[in-house]
N, C-alpha and C positions, 0 to 999 in steps of 0.2 A: 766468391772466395779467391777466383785467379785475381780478379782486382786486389786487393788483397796483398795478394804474394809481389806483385809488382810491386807497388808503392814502399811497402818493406824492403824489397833489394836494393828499391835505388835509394831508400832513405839510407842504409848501411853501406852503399857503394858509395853515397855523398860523403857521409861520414869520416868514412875510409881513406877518402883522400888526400896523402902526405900534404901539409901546409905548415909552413912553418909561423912561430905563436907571433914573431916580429912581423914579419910579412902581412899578416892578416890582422894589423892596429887599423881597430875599429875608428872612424872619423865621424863626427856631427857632420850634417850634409845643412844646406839651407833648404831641402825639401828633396822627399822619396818620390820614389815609385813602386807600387806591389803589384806582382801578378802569380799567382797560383793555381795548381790545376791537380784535382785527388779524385777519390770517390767517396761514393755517399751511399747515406739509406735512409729513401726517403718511403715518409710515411703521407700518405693521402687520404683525404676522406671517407669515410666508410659507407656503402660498401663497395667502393672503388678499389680500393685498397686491398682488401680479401679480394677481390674477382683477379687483380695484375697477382700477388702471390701466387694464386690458382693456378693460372696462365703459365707463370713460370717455369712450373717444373714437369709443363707437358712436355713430350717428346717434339724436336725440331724448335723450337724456341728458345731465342739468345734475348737475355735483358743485360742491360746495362744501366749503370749510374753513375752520373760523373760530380765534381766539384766545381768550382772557378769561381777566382777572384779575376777581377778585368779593370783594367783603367783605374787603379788604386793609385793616388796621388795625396800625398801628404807634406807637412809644413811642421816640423817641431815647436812646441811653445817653451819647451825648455829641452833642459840634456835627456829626461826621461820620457816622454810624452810627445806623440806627434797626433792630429789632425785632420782629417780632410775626406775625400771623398772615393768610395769604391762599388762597385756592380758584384755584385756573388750571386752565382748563378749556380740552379742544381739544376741536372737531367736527367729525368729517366725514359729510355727508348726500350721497348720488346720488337721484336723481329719474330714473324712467323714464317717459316720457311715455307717458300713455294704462293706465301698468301699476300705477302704484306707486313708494313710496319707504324710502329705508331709510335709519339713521340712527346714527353712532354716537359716543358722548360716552364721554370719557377727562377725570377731574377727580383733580387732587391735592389735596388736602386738608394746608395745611403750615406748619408753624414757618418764617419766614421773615430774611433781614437783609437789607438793604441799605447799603452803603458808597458813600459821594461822599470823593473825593480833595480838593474844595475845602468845600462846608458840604450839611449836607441839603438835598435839592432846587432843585442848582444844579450845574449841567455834568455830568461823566460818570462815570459809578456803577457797578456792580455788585451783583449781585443771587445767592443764592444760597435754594432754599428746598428743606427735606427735610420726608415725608411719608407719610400715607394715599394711595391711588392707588385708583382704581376706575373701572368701566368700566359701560355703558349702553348697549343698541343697544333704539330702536324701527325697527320693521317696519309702515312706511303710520301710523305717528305713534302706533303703541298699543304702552308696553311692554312688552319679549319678556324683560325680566329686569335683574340688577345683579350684577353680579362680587362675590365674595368681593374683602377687602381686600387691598392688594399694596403693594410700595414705591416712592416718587416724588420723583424730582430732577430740581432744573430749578437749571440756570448760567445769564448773562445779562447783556449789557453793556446800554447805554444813555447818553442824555442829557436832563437834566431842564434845565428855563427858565421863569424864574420870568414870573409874567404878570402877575400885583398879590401883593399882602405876604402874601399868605394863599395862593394860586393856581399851580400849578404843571404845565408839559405835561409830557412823556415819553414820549420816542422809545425802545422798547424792540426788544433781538435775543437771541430765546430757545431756548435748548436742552433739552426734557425728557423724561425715559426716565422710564415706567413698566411696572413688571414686575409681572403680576396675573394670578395661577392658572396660573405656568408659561408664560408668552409677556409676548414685551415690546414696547412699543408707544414710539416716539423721534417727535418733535416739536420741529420749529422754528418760530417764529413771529415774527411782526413784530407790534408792534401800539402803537398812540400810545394815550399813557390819562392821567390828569389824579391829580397828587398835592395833596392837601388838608390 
């Protein structure tokens, strides 16, 4: 829930900040760049999934969940729609205090698009990206292995605002399912990230 209240303050502190509407004329670029970073909630296989919940709300245990896009790199095919390719990554770590920690990371690796109904990187978009899927757990931060490759989609609305000619936020709400080695791992995240 403090995740949460974060990502709320700074998406209203972003919001908040005087720009004036000339200043921030949104420009075609001949290719972005995205990177984004939120929280999530991620659901795991069963009954993995019940046992981390369980876990959670003992006494001296901190979990966490995070978002992220990475290396998102795009090419427009016209003024609405751009292309190309980005890594979204969920993780969720628990911390038992005094014991140890555990750690686990879910990355798709994806052909991606995005669509704006008005121009790239200006009001509310859609996002869709299909992919490699893989998975990662450290054990007290040394890792215990890497999954075999699997499949990975992620759906996605959002709002992008331009903030100078070159510069852009986004408010992003994301859905993604990945299936790797026979179980399937669903993730929703939130996460504000800056398109270039």
């Amino acid at each position: 829930m403090h995740s949460i209240r974060i990502i709320l303050f700074v998406s209203l502190l972003c919001s908040s900040v005087p720009v004036r509407a000339d200043a921030a004329e949104n420009k075609l670029e001949r290719w972005y760049t995205y990177w984004g970073l939120g929280i999530s909630n991620i659901e795991h296989p069963e009954p993995f999934n019940g046992m981390l919940n369980l876990l959670e709300v003992l006494p001296g245990v901190a979990r966490t969940q995070i978002n992220s896009d990475l290396l998102g790199f795009y090419a427009p095919i016209n003024p609405k729609m751009m292309v190309g390719f980005v890594v979204n990554g969920a993780g969720d770590r628990i911390e038992v205090k005094g014991e140890g920690s555990m750690q686990i990371n879910l990355y798709t690796y994806a052909a991606s698009v995005q669509y704006f109904p008005k121009e790239i990187g200006k009001g509310l978009f859609c996002r869709g990206d299909f992919g490699i899927a893989s998975a990662n757990i450290l054990i007290d931060d040394e890792d215990q292995g890497t999954s075999d490759g699997g499949i990975g989609i992620l759906v996605g609305v959002g709002y992008a605002h331009p903030i100078t000619s070159g510069t852009r936020i986004a408010l992003n709400l994301n859905y993604a399912s990945r299936s790797i080695e026979g179980d399937t791992w669903s993730t929703i995240g939130i996460s504000l990230g800056g398109l270039f």
